[in-house]
N, CA, C and O atoms as a Tinker XYZ file with bonds, in Angstrom:
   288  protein
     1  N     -0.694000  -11.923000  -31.370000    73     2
     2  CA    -1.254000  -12.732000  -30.319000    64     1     3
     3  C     -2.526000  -13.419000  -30.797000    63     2     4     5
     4  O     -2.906000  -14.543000  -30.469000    81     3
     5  N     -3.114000  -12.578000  -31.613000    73     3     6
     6  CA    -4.793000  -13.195000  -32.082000    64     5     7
     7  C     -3.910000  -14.509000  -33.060000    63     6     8     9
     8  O     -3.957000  -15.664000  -32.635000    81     7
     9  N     -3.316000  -14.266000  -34.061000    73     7    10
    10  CA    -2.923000  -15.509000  -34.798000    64     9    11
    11  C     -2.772000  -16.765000  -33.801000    63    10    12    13
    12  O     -3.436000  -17.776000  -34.029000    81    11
    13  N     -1.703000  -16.691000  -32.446000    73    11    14
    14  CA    -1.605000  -17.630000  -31.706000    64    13    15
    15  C     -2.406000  -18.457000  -31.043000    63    14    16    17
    16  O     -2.077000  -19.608000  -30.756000    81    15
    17  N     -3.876000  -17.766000  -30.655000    73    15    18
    18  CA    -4.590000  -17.723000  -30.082000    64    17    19
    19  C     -4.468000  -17.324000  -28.335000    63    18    20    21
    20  O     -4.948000  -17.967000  -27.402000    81    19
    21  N     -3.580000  -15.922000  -28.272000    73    19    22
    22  CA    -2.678000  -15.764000  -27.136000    64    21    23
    23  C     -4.263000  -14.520000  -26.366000    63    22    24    25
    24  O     -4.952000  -13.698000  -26.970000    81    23
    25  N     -4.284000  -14.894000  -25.052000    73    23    26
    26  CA    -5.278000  -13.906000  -24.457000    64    25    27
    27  C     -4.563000  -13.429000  -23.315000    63    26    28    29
    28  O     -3.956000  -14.242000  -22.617000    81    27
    29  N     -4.560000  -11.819000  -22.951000    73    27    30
    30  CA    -3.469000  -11.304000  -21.916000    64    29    31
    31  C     -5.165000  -11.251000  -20.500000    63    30    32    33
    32  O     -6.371000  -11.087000  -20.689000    81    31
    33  N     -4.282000  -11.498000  -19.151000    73    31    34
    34  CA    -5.173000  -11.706000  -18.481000    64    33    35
    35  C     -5.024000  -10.323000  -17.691000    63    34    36    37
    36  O     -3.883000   -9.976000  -17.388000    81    35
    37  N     -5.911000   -9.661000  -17.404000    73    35    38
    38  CA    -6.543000   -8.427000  -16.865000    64    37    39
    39  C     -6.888000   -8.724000  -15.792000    63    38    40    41
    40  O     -7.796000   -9.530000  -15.589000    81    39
    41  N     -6.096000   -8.007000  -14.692000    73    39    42
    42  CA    -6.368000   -8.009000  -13.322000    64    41    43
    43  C     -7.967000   -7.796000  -12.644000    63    42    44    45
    44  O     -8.810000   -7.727000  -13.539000    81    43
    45  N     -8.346000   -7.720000  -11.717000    73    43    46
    46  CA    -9.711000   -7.255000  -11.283000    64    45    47
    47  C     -9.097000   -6.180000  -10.500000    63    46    48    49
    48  O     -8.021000   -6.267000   -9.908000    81    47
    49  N    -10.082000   -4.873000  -10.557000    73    47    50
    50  CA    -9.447000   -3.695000   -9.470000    64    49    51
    51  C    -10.073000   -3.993000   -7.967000    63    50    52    53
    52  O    -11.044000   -4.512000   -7.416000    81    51
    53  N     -9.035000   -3.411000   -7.735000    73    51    54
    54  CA    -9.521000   -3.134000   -6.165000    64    53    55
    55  C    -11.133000   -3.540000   -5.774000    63    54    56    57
    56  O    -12.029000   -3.524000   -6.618000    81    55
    57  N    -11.280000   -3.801000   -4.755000    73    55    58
    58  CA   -12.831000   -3.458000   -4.276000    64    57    59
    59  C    -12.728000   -2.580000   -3.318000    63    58    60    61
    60  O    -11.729000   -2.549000   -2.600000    81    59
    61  N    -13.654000   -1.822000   -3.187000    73    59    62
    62  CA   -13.835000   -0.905000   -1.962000    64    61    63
    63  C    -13.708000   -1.733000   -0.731000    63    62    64    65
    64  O    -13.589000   -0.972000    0.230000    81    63
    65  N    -13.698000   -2.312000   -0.564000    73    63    66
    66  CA   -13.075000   -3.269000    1.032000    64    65    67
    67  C    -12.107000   -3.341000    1.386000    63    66    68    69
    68  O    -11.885000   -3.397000    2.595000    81    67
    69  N    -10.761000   -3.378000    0.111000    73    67    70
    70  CA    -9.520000   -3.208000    0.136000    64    69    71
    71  C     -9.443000   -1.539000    0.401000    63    70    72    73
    72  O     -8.906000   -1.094000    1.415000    81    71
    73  N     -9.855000   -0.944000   -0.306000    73    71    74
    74  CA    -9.712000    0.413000   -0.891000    64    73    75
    75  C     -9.913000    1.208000    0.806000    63    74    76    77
    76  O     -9.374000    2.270000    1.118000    81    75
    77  N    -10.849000    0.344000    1.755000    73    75    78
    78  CA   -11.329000    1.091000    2.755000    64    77    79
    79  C    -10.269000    0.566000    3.725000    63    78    80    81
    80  O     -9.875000    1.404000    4.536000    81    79
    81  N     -9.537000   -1.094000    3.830000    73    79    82
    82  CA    -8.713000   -1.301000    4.904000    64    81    83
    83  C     -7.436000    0.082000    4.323000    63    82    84    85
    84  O     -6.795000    0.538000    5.270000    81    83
    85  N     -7.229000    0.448000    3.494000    73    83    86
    86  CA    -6.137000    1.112000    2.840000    64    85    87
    87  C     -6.017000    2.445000    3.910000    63    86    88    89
    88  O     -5.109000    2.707000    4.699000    81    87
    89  N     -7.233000    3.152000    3.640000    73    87    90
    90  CA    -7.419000    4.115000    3.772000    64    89    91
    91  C     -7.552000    4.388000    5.560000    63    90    92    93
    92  O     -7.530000    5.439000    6.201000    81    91
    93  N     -7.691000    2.981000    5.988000    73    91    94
    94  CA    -8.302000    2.953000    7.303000    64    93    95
    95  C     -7.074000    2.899000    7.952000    63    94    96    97
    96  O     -7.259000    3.067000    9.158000    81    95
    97  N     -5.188000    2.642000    7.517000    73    95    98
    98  CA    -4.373000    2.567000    8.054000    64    97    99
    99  C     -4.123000    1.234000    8.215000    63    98   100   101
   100  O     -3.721000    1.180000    9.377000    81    99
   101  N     -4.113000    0.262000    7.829000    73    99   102
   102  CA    -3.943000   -0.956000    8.062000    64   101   103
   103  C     -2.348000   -1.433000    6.692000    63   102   104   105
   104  O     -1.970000   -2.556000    6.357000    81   103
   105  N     -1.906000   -0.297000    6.323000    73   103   106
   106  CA    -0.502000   -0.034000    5.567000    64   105   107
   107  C      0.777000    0.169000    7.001000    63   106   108   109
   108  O      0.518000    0.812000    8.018000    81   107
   109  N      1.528000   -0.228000    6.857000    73   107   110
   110  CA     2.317000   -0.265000    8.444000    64   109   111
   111  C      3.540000    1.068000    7.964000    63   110   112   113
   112  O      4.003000    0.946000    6.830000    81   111
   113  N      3.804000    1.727000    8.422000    73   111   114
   114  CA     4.900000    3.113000    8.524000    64   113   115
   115  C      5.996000    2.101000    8.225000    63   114   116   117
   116  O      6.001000    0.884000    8.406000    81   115
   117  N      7.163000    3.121000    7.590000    73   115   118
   118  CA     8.349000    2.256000    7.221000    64   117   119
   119  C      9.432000    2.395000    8.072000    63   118   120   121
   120  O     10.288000    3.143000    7.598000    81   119
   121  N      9.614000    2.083000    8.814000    73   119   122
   122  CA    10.498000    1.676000   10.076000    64   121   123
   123  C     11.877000    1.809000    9.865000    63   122   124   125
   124  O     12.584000    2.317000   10.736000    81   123
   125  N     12.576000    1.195000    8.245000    73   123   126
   126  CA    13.709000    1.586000    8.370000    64   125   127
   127  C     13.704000    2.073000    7.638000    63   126   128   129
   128  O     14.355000    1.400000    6.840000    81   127
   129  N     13.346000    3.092000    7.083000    73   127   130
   130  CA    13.616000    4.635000    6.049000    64   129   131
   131  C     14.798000    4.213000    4.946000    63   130   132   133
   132  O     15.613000    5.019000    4.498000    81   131
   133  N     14.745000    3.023000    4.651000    73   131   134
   134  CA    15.880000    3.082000    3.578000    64   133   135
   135  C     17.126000    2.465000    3.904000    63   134   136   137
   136  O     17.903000    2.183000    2.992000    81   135
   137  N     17.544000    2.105000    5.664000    73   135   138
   138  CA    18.692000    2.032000    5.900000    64   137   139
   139  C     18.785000    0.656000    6.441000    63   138   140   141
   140  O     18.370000    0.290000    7.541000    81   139
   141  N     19.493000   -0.208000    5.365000    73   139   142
   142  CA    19.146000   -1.460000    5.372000    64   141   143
   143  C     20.946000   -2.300000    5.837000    63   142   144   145
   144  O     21.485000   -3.327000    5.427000    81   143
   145  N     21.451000   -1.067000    7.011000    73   143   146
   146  CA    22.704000   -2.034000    7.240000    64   145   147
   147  C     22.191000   -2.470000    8.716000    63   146   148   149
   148  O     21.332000   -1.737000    9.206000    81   147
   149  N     22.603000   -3.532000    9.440000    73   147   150
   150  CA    22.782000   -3.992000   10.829000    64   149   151
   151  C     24.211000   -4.671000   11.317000    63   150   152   153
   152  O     25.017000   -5.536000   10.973000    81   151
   153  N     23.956000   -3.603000   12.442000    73   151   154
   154  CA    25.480000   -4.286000   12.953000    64   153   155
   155  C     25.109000   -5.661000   14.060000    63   154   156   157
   156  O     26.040000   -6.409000   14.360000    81   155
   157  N     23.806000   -5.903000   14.585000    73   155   158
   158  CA    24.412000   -7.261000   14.955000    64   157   159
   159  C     23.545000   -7.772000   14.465000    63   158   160   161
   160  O     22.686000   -7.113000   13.880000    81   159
   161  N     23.477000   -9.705000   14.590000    73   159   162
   162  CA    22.372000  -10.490000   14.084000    64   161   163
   163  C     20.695000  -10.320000   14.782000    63   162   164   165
   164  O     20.522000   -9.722000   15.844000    81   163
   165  N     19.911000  -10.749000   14.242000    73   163   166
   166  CA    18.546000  -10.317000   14.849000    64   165   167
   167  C     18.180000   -9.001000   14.845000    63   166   168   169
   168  O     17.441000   -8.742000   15.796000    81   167
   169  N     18.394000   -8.164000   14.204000    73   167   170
   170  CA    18.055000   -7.058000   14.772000    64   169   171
   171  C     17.247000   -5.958000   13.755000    63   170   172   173
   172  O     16.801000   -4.887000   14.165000    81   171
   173  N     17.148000   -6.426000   12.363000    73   171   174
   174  CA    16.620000   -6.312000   11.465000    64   173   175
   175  C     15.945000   -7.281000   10.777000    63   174   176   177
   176  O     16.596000   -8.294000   11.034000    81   175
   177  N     15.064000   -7.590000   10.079000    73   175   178
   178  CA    14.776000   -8.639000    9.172000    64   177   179
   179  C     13.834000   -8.035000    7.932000    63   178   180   181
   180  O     13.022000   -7.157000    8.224000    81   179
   181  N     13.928000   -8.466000    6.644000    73   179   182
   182  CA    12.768000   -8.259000    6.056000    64   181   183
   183  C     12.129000   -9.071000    5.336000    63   182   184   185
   184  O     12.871000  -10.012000    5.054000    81   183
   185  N     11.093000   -9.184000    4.883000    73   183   186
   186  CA    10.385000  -10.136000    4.319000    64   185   187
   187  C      9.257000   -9.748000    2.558000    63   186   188   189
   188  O      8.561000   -8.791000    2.218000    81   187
   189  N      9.428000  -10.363000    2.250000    73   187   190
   190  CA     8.430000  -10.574000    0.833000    64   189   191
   191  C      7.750000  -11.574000    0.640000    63   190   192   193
   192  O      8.177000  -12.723000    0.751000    81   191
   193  N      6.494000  -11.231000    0.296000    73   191   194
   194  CA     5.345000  -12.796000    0.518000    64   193   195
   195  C      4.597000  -12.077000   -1.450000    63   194   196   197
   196  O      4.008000  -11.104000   -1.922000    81   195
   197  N      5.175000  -13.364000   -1.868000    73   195   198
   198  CA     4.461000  -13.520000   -3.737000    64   197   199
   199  C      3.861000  -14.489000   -3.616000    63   198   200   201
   200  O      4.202000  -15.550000   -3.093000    81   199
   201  N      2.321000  -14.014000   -4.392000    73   199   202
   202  CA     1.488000  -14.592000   -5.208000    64   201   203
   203  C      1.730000  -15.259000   -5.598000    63   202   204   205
   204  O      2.952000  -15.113000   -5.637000    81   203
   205  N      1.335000  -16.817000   -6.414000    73   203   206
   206  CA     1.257000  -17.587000   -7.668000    64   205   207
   207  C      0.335000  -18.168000   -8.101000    63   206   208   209
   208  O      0.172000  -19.228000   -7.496000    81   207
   209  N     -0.346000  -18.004000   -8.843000    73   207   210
   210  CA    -1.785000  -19.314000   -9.378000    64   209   211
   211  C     -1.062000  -19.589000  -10.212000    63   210   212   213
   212  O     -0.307000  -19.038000  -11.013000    81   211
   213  N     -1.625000  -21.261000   -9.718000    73   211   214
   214  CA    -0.480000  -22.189000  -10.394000    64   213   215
   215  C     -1.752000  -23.060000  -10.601000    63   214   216   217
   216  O     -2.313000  -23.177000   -9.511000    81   215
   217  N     -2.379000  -23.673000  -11.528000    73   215   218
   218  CA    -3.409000  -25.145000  -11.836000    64   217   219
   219  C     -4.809000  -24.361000  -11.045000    63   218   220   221
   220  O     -5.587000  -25.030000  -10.364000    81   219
   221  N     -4.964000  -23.034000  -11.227000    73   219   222
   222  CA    -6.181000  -22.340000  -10.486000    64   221   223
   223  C     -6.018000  -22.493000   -8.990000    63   222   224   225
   224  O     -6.928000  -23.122000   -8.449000    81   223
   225  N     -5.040000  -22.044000   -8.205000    73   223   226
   226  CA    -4.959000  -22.167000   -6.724000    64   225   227
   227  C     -4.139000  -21.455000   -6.738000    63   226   228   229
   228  O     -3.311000  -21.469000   -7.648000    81   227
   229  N     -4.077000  -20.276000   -5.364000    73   227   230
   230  CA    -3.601000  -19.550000   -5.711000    64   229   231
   231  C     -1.842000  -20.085000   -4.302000    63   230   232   233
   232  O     -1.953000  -20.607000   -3.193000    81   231
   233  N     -0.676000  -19.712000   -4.936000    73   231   234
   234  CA     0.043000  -20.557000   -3.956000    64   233   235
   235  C      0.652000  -19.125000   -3.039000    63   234   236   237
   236  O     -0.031000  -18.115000   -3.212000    81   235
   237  N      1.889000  -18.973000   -2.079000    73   235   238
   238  CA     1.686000  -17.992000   -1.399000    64   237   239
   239  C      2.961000  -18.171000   -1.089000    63   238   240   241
   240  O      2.974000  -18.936000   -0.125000    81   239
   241  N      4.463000  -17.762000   -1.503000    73   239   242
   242  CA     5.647000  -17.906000   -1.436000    64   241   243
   243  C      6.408000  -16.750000   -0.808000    63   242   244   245
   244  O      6.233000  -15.585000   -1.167000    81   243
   245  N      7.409000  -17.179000    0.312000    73   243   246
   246  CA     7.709000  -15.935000    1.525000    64   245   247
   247  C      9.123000  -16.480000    1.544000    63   246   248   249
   248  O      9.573000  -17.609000    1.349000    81   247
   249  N      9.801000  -15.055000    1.907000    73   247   250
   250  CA    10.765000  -15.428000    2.147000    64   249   251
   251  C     11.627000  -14.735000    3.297000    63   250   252   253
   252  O     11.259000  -13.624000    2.917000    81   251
   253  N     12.542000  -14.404000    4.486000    73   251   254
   254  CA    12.945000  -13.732000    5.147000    64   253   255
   255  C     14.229000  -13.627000    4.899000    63   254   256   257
   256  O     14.943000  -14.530000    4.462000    81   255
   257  N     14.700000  -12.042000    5.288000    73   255   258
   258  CA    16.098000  -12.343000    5.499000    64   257   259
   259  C     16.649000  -11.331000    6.817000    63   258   260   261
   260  O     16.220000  -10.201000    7.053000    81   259
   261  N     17.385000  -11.840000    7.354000    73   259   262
   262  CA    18.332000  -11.414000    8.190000    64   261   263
   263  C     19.199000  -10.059000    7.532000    63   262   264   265
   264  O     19.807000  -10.299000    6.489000    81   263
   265  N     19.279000   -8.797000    8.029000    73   263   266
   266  CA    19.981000   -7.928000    6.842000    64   265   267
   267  C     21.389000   -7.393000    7.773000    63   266   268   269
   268  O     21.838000   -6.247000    7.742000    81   267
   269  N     21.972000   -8.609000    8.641000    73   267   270
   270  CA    23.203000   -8.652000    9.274000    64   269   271
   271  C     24.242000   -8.959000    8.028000    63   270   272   273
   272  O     25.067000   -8.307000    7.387000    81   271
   273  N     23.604000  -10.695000    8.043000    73   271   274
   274  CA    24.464000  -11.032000    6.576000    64   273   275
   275  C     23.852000  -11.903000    5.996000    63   274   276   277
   276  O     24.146000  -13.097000    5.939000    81   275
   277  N     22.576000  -11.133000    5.323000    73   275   278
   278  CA    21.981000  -11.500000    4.156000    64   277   279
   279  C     22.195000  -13.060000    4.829000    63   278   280   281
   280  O     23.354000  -13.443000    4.988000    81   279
   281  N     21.162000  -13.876000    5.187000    73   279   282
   282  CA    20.587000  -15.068000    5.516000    64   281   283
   283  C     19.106000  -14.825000    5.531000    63   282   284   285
   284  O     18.253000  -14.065000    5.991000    81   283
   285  N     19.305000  -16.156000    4.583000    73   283   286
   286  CA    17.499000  -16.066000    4.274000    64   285   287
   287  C     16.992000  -17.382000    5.431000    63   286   288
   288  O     15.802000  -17.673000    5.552000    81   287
């Protein structure tokens, strides 16, 4: 990597602000324990929200799905 001039980027840890909403319960209980079938529409959904810095901004990409039949 040094030949390339390649530098690996190192996260920042936690701050105690995070560390304290953590601790304070602001983590939500897991509701469906694993069991990710539904028999009708609406009645489940789940979601994932990713990071990206992209040109130094950071962007914020989500997605939902329906877990009747997988519709995002």
């Amino acid at each position: 990597m040094r030949e390339m001039s390649l530098a690996a980027k190192v996260r920042k840890k936690k701050s105690s602000t995070e560390k304290k909403k953590i601790a304070a319960g602001y983590i939500y209980p897991n509701l469906l324990n694993r069991n990710f079938n539904a028999f009708f529409p609406n009645h489940k959904w789940v979601m994932d929200v990713t990071e990206i810095t992209f040109c130094d901004t950071k962007i914020y990409v989500s997605a939902l799905m329906d877990l009747f039949n997988r519709s995002l």
